[in-house]
Jmol script that loads the backbone (N, CA, C; Angstrom):
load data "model"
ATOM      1  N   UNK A   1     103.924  94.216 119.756  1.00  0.00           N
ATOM      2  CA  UNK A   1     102.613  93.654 120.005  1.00  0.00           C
ATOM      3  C   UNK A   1     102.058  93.073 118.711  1.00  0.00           C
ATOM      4  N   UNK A   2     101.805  91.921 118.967  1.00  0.00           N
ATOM      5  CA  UNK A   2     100.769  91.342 117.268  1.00  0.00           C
ATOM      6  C   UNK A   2      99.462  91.107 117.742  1.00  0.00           C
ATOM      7  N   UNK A   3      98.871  91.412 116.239  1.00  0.00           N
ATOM      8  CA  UNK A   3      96.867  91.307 116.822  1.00  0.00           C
ATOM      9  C   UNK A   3      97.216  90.668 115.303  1.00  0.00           C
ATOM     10  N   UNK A   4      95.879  90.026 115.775  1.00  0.00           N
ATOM     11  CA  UNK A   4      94.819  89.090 115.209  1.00  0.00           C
ATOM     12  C   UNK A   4      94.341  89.882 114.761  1.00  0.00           C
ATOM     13  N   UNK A   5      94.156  89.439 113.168  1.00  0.00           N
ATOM     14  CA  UNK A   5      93.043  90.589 112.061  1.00  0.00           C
ATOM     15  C   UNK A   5      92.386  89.491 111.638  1.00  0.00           C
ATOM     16  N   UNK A   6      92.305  88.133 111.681  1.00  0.00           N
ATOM     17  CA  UNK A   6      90.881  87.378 111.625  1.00  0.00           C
ATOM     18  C   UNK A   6      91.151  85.895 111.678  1.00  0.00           C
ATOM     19  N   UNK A   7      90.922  85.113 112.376  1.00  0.00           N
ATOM     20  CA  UNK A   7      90.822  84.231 112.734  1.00  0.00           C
ATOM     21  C   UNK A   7      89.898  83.040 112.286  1.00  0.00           C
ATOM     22  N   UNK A   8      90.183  82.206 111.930  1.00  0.00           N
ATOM     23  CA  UNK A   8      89.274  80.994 111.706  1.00  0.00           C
ATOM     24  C   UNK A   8      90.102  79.706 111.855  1.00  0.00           C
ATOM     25  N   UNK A   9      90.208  79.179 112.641  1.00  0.00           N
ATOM     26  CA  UNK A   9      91.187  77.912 112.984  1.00  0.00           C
ATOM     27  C   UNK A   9      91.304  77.119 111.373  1.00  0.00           C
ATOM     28  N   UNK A  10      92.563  77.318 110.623  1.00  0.00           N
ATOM     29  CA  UNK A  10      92.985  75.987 110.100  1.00  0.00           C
ATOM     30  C   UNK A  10      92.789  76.591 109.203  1.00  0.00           C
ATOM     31  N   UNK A  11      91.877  77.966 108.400  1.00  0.00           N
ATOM     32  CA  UNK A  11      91.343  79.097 107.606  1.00  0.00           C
ATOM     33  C   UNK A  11      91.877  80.352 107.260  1.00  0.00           C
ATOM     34  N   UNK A  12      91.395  80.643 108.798  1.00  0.00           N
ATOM     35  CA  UNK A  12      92.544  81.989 107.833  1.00  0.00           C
ATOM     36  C   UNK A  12      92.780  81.898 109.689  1.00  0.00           C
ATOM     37  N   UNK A  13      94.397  82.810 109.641  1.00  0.00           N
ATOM     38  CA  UNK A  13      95.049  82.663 110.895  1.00  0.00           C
ATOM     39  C   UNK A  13      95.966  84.359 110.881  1.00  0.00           C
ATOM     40  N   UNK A  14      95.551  85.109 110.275  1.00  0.00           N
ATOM     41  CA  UNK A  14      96.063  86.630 109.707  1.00  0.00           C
ATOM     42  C   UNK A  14      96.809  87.328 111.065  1.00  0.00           C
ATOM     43  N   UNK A  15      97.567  87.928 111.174  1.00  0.00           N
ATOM     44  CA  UNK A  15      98.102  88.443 112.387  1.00  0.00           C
ATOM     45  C   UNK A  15      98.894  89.747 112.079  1.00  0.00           C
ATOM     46  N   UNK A  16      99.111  90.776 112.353  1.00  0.00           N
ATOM     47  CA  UNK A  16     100.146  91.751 111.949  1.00  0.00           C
ATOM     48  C   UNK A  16     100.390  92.538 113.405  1.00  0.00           C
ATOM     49  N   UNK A  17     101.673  92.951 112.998  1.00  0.00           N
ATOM     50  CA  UNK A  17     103.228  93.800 114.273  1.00  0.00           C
ATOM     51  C   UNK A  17     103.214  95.340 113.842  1.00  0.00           C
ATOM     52  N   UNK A  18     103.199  95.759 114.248  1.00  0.00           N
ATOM     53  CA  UNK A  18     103.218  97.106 113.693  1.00  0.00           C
ATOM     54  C   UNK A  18     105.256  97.413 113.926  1.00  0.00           C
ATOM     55  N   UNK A  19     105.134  98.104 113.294  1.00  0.00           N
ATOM     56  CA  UNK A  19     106.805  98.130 112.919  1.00  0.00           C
ATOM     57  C   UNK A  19     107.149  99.743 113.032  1.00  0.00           C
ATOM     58  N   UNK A  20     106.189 100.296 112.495  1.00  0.00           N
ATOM     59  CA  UNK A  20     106.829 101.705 112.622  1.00  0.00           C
ATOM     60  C   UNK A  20     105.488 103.030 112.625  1.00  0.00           C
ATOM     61  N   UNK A  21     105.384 103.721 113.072  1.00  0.00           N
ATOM     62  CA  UNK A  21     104.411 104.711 112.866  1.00  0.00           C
ATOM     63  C   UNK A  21     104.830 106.297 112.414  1.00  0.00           C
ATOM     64  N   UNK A  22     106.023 106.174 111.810  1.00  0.00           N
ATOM     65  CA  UNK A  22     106.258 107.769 111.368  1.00  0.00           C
ATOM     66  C   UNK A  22     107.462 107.613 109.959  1.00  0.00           C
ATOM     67  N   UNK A  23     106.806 106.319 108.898  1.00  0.00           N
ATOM     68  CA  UNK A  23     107.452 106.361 107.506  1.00  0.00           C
ATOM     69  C   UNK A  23     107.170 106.929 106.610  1.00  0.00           C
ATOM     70  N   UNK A  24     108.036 106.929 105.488  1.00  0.00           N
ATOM     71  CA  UNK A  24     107.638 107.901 104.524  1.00  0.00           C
ATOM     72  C   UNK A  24     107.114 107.318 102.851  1.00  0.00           C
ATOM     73  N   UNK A  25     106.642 107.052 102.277  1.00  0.00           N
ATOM     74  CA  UNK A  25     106.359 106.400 100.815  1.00  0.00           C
ATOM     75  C   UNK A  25     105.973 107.219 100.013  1.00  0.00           C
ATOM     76  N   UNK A  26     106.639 106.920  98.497  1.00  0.00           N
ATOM     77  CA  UNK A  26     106.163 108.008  97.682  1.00  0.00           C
ATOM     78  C   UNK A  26     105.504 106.699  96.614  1.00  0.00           C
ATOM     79  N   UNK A  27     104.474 106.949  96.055  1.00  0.00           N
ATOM     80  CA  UNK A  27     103.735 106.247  95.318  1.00  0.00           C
ATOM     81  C   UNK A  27     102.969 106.809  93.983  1.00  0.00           C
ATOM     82  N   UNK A  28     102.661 106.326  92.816  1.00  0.00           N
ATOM     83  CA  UNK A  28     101.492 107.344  91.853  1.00  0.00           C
ATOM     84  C   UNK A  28     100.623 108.165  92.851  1.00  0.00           C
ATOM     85  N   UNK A  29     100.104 107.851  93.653  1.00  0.00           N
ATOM     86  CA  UNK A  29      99.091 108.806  94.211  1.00  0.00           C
ATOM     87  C   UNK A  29      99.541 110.209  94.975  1.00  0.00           C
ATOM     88  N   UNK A  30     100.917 110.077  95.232  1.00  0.00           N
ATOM     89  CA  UNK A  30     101.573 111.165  95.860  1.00  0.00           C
ATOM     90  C   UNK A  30     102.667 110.648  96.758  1.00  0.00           C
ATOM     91  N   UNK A  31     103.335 111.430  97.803  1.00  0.00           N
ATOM     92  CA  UNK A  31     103.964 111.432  98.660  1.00  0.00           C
ATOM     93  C   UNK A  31     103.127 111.492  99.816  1.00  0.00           C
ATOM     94  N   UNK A  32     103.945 110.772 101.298  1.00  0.00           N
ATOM     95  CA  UNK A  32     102.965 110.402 102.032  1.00  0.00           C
ATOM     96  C   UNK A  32     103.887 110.183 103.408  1.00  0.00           C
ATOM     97  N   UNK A  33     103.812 110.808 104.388  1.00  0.00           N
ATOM     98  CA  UNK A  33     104.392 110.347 105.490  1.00  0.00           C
ATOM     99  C   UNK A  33     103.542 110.237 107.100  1.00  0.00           C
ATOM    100  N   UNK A  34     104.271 110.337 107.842  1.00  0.00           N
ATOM    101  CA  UNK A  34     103.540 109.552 109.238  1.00  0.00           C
ATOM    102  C   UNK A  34     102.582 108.132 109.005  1.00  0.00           C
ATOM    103  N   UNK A  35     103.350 107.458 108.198  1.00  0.00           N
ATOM    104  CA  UNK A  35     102.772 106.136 108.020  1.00  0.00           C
ATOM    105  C   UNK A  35     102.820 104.995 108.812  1.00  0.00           C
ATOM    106  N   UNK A  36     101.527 104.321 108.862  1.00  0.00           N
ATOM    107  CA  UNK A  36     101.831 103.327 110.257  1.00  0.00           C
ATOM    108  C   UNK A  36     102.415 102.347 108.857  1.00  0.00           C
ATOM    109  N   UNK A  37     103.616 101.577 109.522  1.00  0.00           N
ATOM    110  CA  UNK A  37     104.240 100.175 108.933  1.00  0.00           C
ATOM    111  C   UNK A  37     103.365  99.115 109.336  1.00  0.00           C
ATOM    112  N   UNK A  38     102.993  98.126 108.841  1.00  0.00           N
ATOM    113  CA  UNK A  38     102.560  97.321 109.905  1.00  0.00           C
ATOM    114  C   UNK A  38     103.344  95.840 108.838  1.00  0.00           C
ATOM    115  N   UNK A  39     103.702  94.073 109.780  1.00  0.00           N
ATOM    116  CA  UNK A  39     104.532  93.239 109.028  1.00  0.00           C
ATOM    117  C   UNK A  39     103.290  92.072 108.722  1.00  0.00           C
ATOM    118  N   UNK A  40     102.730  92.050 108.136  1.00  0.00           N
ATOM    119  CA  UNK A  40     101.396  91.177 108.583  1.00  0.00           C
ATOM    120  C   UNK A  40     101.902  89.598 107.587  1.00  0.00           C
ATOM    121  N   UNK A  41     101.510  88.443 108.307  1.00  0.00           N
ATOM    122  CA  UNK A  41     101.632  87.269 107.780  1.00  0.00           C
ATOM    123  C   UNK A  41     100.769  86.303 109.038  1.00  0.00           C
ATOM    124  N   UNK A  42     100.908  85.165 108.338  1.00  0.00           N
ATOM    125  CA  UNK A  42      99.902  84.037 109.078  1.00  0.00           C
ATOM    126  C   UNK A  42     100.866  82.825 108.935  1.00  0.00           C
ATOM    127  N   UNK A  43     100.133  81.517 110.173  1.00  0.00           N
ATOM    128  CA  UNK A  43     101.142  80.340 110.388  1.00  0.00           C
ATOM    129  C   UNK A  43     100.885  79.715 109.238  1.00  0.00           C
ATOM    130  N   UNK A  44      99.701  79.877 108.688  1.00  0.00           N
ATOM    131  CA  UNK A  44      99.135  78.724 107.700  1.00  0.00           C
ATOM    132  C   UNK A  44     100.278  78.699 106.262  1.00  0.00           C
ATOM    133  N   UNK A  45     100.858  80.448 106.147  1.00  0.00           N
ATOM    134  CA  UNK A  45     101.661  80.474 104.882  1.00  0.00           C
ATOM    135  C   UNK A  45     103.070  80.850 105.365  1.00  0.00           C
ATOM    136  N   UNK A  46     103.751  79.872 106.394  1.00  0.00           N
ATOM    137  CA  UNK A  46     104.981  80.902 107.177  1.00  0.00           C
ATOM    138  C   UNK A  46     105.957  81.658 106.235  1.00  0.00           C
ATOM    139  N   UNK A  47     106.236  81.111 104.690  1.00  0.00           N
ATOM    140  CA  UNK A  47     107.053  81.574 104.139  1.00  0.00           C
ATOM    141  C   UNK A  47     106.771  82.925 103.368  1.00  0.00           C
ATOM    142  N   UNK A  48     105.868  83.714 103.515  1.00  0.00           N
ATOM    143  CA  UNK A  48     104.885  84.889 103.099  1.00  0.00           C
ATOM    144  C   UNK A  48     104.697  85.483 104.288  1.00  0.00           C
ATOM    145  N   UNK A  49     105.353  86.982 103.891  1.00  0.00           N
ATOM    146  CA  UNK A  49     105.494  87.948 104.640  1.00  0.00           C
ATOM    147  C   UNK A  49     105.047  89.266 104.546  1.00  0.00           C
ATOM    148  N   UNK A  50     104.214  90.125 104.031  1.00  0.00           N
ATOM    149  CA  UNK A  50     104.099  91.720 103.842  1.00  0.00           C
ATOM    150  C   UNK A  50     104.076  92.728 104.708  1.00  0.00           C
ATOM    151  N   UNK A  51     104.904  93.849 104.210  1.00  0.00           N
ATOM    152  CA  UNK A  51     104.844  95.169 104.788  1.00  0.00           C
ATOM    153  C   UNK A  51     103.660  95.850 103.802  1.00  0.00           C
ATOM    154  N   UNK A  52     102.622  96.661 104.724  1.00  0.00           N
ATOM    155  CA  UNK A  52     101.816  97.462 104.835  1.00  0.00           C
ATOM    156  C   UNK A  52     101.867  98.934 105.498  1.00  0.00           C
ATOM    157  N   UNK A  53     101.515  99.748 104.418  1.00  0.00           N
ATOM    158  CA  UNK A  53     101.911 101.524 104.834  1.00  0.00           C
ATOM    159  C   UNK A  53     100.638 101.871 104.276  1.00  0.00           C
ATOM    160  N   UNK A  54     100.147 102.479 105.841  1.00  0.00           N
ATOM    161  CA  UNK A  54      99.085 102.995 106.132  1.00  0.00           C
ATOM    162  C   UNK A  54      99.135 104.729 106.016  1.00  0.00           C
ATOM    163  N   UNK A  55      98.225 105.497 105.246  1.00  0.00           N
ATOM    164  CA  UNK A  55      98.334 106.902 105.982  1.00  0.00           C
ATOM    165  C   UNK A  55      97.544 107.643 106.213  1.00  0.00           C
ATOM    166  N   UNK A  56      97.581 108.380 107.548  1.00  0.00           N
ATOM    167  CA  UNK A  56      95.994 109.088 108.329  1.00  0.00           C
ATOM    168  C   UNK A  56      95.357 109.604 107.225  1.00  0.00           C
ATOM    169  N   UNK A  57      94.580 109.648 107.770  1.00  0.00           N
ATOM    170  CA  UNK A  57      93.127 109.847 106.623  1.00  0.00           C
ATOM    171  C   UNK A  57      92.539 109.447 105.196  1.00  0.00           C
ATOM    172  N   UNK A  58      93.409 108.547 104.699  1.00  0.00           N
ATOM    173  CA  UNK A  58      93.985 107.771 103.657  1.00  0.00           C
ATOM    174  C   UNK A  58      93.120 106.185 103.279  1.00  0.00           C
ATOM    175  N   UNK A  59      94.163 105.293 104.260  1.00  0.00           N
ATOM    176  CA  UNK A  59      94.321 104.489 104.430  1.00  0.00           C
ATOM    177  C   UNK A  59      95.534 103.520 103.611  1.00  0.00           C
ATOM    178  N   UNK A  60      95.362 102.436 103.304  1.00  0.00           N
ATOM    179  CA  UNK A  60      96.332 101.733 102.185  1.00  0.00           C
ATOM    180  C   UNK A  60      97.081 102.375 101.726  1.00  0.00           C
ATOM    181  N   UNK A  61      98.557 102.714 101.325  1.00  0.00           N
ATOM    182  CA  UNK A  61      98.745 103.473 100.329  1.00  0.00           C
ATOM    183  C   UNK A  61      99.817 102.256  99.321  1.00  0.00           C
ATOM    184  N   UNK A  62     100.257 101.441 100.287  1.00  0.00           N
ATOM    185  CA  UNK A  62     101.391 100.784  99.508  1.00  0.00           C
ATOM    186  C   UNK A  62     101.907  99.057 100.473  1.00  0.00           C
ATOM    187  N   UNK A  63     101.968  97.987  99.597  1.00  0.00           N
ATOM    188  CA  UNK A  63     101.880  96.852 100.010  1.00  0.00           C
ATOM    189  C   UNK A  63     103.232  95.942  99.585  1.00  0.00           C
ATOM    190  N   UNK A  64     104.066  95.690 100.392  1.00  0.00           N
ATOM    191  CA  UNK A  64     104.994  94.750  99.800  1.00  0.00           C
ATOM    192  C   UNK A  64     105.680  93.513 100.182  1.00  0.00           C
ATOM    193  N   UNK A  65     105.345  92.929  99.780  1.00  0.00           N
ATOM    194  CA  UNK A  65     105.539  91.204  99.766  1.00  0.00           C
ATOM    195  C   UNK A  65     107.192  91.226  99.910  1.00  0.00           C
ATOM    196  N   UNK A  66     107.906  90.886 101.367  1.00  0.00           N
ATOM    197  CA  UNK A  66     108.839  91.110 101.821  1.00  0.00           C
ATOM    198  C   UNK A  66     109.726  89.672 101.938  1.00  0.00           C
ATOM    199  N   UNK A  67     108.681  88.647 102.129  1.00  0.00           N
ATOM    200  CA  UNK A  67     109.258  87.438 102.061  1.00  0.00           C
ATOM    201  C   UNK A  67     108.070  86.198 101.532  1.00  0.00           C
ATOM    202  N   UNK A  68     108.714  85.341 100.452  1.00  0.00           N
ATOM    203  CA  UNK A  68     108.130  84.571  99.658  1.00  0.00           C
ATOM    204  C   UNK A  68     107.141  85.286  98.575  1.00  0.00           C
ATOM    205  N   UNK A  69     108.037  86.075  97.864  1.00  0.00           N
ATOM    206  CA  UNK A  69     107.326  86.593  96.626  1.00  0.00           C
ATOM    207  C   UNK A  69     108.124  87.845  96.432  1.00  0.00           C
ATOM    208  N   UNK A  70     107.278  88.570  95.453  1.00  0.00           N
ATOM    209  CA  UNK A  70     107.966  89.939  94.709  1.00  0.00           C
ATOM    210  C   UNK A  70     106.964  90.808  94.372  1.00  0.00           C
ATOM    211  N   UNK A  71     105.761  90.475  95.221  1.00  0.00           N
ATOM    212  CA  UNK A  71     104.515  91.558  95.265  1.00  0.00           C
ATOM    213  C   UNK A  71     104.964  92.819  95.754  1.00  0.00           C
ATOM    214  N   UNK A  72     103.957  94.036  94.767  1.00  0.00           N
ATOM    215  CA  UNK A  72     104.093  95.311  95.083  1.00  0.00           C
ATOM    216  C   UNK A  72     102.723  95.800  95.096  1.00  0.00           C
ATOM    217  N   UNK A  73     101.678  96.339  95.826  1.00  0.00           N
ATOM    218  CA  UNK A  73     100.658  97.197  95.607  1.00  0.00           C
ATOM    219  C   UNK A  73     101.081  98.985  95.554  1.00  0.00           C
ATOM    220  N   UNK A  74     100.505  99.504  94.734  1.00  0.00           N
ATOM    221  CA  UNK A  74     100.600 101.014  95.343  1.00  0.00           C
ATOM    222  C   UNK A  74      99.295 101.983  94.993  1.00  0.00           C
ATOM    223  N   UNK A  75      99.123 102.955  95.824  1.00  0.00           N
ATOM    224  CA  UNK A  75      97.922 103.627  95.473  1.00  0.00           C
ATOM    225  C   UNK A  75      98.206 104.866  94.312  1.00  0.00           C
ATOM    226  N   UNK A  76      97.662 104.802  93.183  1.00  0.00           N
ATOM    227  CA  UNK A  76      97.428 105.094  92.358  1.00  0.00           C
ATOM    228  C   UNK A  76      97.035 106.570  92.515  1.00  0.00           C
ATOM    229  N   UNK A  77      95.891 106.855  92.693  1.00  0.00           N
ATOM    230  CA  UNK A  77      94.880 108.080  92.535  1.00  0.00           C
ATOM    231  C   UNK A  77      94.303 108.025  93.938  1.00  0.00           C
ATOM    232  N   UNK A  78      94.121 109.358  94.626  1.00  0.00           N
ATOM    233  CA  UNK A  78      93.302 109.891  96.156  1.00  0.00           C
ATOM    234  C   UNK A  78      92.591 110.832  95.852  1.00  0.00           C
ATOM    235  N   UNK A  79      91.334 111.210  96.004  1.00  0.00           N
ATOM    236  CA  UNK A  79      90.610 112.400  95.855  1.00  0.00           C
ATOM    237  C   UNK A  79      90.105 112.662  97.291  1.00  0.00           C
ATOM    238  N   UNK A  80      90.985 113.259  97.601  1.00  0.00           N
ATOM    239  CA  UNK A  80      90.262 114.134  98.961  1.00  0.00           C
ATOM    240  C   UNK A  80      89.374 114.722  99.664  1.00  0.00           C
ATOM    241  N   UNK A  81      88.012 114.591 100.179  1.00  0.00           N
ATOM    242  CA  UNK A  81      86.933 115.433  99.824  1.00  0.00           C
ATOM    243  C   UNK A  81      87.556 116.629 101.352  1.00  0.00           C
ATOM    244  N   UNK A  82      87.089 117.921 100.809  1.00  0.00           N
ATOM    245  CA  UNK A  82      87.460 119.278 101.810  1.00  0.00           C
ATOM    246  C   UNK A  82      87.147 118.813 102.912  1.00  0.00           C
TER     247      UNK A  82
END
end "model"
wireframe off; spacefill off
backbone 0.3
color backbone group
């Protein structure tokens, strides 16, 4: 299934697939699993591609530019509140 994460004809045209919901990433901020994957790219840049790893209660943890580039995000530091 792909959704629309924001739309503006000819602007922004953002779309992401979800790929997996139970991965694992280890990053500066820690280790991290049951992660949603998701493949997100748009028509406007077809040759630009990223994987996105999501984790419950979290969010973001780690971003990587899979096609047309050599981008890496990762989360750093989490402070948890109890």
């Amino acid at each position: 299934m792909t959704v629309d994460q924001e739309y503006y004809e000819g602007q922004a045209e953002d779309a992401a697939r979800v790929l997996s919901v139970d991965m694992r990433a280890k990053v500066p901020a820690g280790r991290f699993g049951r992660l949603l994957v998701t493949k997100e790219y748009t028509p406007l840049e077809p040759d630009l591609v990223e994987h996105k790893f999501y984790a419950p209660g979290v969010g973001p943890v780690l971003a990587i530019t899979v096609k047309g580039g050599s981008g890496r995000m990762e989360l750093l530091h989490v402070n948890l509140a109890p």
